[in-house]
Backbone of each chain as nested JSON, in Angstrom:
{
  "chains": [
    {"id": "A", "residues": [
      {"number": 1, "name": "UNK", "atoms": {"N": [0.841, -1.185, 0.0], "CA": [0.0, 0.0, 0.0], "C": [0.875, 1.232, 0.0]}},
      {"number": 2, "name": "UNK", "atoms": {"N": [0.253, 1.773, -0.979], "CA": [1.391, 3.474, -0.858], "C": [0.999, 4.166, 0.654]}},
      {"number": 3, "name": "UNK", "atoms": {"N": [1.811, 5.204, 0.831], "CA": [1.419, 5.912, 1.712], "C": [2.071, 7.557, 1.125]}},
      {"number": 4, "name": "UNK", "atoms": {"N": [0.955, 8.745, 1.238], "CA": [1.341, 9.879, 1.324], "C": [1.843, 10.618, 2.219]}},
      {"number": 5, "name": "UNK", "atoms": {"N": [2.576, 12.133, 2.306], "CA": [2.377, 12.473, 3.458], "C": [2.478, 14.111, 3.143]}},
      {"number": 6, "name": "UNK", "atoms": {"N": [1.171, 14.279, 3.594], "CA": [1.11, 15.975, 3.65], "C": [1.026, 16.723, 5.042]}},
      {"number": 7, "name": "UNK", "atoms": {"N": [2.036, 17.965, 4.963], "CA": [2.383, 18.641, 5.909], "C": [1.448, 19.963, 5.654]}},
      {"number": 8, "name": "UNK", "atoms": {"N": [0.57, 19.834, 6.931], "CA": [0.138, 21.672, 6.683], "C": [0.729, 22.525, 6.794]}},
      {"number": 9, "name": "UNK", "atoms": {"N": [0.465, 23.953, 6.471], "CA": [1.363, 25.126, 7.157], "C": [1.441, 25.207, 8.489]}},
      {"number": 10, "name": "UNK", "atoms": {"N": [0.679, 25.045, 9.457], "CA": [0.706, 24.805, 10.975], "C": [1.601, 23.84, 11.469]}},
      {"number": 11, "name": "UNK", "atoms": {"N": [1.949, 23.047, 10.468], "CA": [3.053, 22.036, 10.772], "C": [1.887, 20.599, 11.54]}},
      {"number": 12, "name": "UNK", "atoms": {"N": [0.707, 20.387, 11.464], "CA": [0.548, 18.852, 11.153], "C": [0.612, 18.24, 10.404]}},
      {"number": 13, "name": "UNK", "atoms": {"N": [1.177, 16.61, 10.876], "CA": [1.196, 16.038, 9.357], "C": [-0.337, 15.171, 9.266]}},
      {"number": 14, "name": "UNK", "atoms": {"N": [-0.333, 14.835, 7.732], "CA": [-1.649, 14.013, 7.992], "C": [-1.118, 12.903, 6.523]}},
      {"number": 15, "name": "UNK", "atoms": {"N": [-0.893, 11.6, 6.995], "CA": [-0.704, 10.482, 6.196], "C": [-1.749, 9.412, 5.413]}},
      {"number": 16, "name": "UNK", "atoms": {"N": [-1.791, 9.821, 4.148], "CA": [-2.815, 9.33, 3.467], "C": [-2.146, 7.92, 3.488]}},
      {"number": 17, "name": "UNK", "atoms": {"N": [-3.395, 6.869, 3.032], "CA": [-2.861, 5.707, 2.809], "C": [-4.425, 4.727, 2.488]}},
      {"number": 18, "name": "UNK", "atoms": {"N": [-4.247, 3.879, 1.813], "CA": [-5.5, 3.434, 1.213], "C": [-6.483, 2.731, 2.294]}},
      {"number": 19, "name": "UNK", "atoms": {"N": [-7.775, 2.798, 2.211], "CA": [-8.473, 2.45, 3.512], "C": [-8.319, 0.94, 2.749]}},
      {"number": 20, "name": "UNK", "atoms": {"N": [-8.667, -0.123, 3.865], "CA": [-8.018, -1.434, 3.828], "C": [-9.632, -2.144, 3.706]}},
      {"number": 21, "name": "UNK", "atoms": {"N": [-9.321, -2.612, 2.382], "CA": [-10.92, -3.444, 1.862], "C": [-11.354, -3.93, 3.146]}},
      {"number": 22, "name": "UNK", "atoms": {"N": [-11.139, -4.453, 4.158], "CA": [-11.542, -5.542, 5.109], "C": [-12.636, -4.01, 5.891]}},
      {"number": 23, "name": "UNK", "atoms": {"N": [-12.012, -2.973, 5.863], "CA": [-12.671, -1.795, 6.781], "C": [-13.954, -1.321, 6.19]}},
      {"number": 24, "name": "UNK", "atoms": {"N": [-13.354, -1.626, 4.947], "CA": [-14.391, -0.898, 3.74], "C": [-15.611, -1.89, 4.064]}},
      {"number": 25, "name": "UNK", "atoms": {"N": [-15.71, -3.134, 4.087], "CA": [-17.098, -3.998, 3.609], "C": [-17.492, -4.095, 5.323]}},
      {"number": 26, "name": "UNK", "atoms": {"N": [-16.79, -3.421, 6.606], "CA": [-16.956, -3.101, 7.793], "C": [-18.233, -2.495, 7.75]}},
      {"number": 27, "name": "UNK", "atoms": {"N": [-18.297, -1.524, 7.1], "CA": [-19.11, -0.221, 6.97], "C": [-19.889, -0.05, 6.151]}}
    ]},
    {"id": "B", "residues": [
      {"number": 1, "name": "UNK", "atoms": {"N": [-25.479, 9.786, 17.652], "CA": [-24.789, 10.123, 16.82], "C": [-25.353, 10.432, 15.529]}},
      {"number": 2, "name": "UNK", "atoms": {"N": [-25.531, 11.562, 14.819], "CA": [-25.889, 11.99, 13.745], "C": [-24.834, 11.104, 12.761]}},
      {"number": 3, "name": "UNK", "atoms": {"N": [-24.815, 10.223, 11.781], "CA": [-23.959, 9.972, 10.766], "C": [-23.681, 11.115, 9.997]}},
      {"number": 4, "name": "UNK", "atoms": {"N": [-22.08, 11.246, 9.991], "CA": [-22.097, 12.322, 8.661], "C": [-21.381, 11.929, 7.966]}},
      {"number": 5, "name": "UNK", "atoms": {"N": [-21.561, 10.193, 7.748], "CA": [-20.465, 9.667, 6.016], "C": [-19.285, 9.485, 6.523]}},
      {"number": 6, "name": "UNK", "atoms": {"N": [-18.893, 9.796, 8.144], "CA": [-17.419, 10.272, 7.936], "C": [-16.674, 8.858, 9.112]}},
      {"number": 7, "name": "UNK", "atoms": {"N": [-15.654, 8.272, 9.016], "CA": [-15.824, 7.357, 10.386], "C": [-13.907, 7.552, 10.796]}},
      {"number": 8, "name": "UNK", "atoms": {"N": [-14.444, 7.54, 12.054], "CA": [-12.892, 8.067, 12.349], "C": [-12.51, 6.888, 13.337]}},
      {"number": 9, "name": "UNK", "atoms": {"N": [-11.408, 6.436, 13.602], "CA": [-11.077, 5.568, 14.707], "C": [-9.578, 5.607, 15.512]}},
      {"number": 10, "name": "UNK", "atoms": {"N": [-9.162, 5.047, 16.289], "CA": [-7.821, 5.007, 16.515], "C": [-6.853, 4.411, 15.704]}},
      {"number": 11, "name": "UNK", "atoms": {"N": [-5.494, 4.881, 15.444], "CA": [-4.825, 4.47, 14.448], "C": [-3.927, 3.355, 15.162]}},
      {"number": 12, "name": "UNK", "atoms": {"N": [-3.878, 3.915, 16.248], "CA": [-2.883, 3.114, 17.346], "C": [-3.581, 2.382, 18.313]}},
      {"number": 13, "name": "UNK", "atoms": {"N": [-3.213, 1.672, 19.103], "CA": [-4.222, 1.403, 20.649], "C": [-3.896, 2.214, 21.371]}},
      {"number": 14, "name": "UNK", "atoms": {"N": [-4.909, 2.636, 22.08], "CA": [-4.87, 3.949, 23.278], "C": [-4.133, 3.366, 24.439]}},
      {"number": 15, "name": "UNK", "atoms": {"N": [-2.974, 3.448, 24.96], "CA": [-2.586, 3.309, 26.082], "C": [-3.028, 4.127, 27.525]}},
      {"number": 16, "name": "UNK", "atoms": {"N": [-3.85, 5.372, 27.369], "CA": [-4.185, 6.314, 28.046], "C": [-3.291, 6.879, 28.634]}},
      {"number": 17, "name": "UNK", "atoms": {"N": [-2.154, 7.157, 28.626], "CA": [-1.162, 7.477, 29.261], "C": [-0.52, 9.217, 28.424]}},
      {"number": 18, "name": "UNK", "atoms": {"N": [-0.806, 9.087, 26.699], "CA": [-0.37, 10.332, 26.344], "C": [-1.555, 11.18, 25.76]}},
      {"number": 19, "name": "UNK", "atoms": {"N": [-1.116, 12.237, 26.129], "CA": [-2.403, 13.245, 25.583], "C": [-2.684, 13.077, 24.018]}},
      {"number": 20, "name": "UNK", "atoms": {"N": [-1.777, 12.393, 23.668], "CA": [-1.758, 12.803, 21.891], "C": [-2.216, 11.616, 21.363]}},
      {"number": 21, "name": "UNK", "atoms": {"N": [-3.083, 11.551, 20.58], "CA": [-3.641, 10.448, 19.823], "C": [-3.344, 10.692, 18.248]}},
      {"number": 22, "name": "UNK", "atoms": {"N": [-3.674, 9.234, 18.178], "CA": [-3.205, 9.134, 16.639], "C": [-4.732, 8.013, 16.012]}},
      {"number": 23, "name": "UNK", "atoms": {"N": [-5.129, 9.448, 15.404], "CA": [-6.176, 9.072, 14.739], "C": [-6.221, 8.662, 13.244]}},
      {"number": 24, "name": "UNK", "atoms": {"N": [-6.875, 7.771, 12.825], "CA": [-7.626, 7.689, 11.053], "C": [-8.925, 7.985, 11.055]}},
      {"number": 25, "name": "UNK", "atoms": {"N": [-9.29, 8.843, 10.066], "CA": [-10.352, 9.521, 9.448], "C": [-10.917, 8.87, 7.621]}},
      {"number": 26, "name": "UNK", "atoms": {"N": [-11.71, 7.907, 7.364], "CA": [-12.14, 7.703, 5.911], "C": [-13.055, 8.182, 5.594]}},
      {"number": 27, "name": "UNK", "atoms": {"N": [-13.623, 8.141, 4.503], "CA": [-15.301, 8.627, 3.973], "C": [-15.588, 6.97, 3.987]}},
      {"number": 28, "name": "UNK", "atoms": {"N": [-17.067, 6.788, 4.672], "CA": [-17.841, 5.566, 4.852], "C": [-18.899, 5.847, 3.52]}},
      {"number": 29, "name": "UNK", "atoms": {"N": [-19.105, 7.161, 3.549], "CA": [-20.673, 7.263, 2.913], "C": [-20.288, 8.427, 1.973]}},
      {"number": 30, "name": "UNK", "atoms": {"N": [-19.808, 8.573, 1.039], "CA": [-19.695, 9.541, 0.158], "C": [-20.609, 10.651, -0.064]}},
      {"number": 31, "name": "UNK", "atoms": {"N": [-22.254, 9.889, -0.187], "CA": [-23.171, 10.65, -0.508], "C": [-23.699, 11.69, 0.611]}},
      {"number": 32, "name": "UNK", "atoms": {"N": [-22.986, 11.391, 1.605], "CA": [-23.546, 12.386, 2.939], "C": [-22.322, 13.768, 3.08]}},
      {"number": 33, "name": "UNK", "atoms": {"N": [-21.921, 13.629, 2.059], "CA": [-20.368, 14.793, 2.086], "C": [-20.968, 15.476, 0.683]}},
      {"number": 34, "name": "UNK", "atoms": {"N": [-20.991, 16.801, 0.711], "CA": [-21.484, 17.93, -0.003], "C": [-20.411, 17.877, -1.049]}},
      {"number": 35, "name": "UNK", "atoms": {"N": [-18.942, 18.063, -0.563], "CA": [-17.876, 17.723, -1.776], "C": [-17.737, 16.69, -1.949]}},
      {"number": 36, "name": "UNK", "atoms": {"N": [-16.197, 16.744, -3.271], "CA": [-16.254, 15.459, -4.377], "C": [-15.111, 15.23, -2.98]}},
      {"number": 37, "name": "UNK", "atoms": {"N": [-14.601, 13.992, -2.916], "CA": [-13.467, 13.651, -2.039], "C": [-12.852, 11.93, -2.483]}},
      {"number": 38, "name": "UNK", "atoms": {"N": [-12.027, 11.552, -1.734], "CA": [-11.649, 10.177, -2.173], "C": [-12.246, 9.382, -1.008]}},
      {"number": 39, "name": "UNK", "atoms": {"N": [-13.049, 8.332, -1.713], "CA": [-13.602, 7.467, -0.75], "C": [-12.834, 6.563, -0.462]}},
      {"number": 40, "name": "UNK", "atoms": {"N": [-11.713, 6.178, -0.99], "CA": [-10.925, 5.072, -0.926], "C": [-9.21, 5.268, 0.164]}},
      {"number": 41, "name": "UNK", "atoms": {"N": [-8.983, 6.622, 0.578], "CA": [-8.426, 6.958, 1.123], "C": [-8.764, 7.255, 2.722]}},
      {"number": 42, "name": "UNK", "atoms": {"N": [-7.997, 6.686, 3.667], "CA": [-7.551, 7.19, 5.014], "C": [-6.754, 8.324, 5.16]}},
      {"number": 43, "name": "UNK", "atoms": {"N": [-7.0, 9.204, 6.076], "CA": [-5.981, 10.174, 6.866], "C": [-5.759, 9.43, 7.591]}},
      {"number": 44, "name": "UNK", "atoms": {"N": [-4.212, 9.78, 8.301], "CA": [-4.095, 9.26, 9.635], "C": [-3.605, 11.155, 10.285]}},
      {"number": 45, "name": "UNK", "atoms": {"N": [-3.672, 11.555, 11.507], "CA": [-3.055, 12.398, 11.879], "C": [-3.153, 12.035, 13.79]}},
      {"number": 46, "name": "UNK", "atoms": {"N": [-2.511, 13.488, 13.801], "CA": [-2.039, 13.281, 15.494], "C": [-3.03, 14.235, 16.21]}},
      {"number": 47, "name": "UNK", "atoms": {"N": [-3.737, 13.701, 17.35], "CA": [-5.05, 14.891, 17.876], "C": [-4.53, 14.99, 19.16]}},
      {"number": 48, "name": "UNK", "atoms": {"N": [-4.164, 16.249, 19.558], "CA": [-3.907, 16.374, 21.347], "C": [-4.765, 16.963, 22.142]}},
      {"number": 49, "name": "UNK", "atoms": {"N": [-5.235, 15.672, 22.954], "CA": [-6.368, 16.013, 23.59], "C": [-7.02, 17.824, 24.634]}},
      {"number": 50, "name": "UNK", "atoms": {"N": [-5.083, 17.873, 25.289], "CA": [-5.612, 19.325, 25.127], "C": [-5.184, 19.945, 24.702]}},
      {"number": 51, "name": "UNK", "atoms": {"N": [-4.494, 20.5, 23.602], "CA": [-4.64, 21.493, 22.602], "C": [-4.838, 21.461, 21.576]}},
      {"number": 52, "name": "UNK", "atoms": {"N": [-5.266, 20.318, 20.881], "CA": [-6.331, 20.775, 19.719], "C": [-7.816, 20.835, 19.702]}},
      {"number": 53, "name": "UNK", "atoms": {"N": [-8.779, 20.84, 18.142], "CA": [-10.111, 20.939, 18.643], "C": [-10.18, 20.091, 17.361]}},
      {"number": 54, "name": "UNK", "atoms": {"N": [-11.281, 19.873, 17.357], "CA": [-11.862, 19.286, 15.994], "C": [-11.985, 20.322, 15.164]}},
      {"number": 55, "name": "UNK", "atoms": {"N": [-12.275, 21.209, 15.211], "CA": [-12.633, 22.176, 14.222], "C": [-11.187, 22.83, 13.873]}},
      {"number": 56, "name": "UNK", "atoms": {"N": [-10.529, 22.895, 14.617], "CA": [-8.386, 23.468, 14.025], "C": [-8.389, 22.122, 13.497]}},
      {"number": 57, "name": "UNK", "atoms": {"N": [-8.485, 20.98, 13.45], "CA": [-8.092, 19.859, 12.198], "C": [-8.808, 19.795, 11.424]}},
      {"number": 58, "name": "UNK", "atoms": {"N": [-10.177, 20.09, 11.582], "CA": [-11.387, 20.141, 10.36], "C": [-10.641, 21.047, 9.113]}},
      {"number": 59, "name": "UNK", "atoms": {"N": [-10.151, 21.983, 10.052], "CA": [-10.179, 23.264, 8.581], "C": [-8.63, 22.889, 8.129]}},
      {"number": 60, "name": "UNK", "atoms": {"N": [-7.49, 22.736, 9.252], "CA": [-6.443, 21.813, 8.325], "C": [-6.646, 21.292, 6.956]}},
      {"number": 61, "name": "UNK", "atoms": {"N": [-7.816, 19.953, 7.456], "CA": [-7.803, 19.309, 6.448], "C": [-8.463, 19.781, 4.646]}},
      {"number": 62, "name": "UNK", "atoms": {"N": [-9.195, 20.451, 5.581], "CA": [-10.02, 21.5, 4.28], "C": [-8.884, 22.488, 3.697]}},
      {"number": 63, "name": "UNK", "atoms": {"N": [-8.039, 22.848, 4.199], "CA": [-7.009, 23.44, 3.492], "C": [-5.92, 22.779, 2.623]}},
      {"number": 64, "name": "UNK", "atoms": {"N": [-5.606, 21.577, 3.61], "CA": [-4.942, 20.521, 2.89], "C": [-5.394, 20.075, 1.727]}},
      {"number": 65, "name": "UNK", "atoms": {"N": [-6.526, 20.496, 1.244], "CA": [-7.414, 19.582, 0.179], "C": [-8.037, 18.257, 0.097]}},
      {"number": 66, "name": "UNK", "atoms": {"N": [-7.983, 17.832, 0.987], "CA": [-9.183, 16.748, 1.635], "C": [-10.28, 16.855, 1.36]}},
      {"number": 67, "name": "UNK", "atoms": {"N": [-11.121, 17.551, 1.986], "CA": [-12.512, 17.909, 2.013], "C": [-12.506, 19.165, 1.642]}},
      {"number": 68, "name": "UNK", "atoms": {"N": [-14.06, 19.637, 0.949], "CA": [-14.692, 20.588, 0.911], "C": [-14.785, 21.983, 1.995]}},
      {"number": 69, "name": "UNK", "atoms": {"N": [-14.953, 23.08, 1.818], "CA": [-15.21, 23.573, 3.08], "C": [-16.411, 23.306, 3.496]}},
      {"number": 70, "name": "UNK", "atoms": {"N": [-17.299, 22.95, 2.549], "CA": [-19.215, 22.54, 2.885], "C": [-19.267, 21.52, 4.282]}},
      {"number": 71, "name": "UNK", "atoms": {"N": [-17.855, 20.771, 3.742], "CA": [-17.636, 19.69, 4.973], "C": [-16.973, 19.449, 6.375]}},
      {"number": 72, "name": "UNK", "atoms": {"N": [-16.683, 20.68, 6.192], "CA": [-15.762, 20.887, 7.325], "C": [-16.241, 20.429, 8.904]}},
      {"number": 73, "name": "UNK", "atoms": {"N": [-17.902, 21.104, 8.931], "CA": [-18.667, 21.241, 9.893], "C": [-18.526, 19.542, 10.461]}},
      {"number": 74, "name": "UNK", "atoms": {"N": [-19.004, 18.576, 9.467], "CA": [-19.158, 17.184, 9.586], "C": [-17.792, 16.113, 9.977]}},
      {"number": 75, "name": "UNK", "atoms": {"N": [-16.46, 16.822, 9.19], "CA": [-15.689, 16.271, 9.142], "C": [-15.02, 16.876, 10.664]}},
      {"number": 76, "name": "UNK", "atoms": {"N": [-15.214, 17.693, 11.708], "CA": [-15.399, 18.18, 12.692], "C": [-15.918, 17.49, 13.741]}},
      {"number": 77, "name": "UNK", "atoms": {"N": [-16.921, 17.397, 13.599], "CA": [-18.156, 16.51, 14.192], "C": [-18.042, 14.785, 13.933]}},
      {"number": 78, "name": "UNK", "atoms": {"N": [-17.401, 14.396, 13.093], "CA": [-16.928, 13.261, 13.242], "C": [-15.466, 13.24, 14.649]}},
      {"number": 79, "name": "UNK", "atoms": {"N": [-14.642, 14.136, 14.42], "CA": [-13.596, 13.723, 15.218], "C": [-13.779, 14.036, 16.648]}},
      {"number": 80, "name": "UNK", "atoms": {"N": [-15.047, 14.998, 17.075], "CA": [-15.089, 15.452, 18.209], "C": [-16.097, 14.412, 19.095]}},
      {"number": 81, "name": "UNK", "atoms": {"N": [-17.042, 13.269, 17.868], "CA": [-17.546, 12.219, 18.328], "C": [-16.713, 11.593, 18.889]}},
      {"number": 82, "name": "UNK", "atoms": {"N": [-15.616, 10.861, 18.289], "CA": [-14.813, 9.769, 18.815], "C": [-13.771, 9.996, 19.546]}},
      {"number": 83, "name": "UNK", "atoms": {"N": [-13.494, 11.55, 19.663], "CA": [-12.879, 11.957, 20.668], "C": [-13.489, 12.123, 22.284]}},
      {"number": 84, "name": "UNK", "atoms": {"N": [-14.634, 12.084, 22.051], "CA": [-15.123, 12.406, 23.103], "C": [-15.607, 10.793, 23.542]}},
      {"number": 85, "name": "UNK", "atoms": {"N": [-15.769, 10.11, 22.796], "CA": [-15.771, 8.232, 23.294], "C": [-14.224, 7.936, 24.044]}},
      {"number": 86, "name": "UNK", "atoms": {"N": [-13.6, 8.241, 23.456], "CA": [-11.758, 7.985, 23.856], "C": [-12.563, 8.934, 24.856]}},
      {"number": 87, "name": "UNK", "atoms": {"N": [-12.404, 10.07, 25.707], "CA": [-12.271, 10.585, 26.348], "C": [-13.169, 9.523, 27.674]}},
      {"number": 88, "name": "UNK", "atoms": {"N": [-14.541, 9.642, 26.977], "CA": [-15.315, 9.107, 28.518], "C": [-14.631, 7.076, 29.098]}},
      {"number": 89, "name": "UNK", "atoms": {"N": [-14.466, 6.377, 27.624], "CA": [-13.726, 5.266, 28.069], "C": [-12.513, 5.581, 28.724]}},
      {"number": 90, "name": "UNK", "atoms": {"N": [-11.649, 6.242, 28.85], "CA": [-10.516, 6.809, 29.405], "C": [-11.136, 6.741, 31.034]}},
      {"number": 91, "name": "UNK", "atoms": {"N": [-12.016, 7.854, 30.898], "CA": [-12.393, 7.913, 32.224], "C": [-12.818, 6.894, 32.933]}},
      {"number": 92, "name": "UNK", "atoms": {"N": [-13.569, 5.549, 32.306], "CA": [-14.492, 4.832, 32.838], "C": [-13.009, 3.823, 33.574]}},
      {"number": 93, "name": "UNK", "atoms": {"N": [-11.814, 4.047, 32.912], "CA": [-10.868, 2.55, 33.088], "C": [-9.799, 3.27, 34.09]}},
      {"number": 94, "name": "UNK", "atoms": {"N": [-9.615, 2.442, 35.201], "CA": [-8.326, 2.613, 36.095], "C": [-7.094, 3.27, 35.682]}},
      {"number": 95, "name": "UNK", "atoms": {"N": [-6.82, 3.887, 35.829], "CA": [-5.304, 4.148, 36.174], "C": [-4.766, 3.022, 34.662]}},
      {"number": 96, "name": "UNK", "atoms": {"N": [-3.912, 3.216, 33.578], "CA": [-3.141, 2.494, 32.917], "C": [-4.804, 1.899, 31.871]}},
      {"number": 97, "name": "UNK", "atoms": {"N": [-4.511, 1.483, 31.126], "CA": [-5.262, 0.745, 29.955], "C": [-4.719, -0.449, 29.546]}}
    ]}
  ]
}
């Protein structure tokens, strides 16, 4: 699975990454 | 709980011990989010219980390009739900987790 990673200007980060089929058919 | 499409959970297991959590945020329900967004994607980020809010990461993320600003309100209201579950289970459990 890839993973992104975007930094705001405030300096949080927030790490994209693909939601995981098993979570997906969770919901 | 109002559903707003949005489902957030712990990224980590809560040890209760640090203020800072590490949350994931997905879209469950696309059609309940006013903007276009990726349904197939997780955030993960870091929430400190006391100094952030849901609404300073809501608009983060809306700046980040995540969400809509239409969504902000919801995508808000999702994290301040499950923050506030972490918070009262916290309370309900002894000393350590």
């Amino acid at each position: 699975s890839s993973l992104t990673q975007v930094v705001h200007s405030a300096g949080r980060r927030f790490i994209v990454s693909p939601v995981p089929e098993s979570r997906l058919q969770e919901s | 709980a109002e559903d707003t499409g949005l489902r957030v959970e712990l990224a980590e297991e809560d040890d209760c011990s640090n203020s800072s959590l590490a949350l994931r945020l997905w879209v469950e329900d696309p059609k309940k989010l006013k903007g276009k967004n990726k349904d197939n994607e997780a955030i993960e980020f870091s929430f400190n219980l006391e100094t952030d809010t849901p609404e300073e990461v809501a608009y983060e993320m809306v700046k980040s390009g995540f969400f809509h600003e239409s969504d902000s309100k919801a995508v808000a209201k999702s994290i301040r739900d499950r923050v506030t579950v972490i918070k009262k289970t916290r309370e309900k459990i002894p000393a350590g987790c």
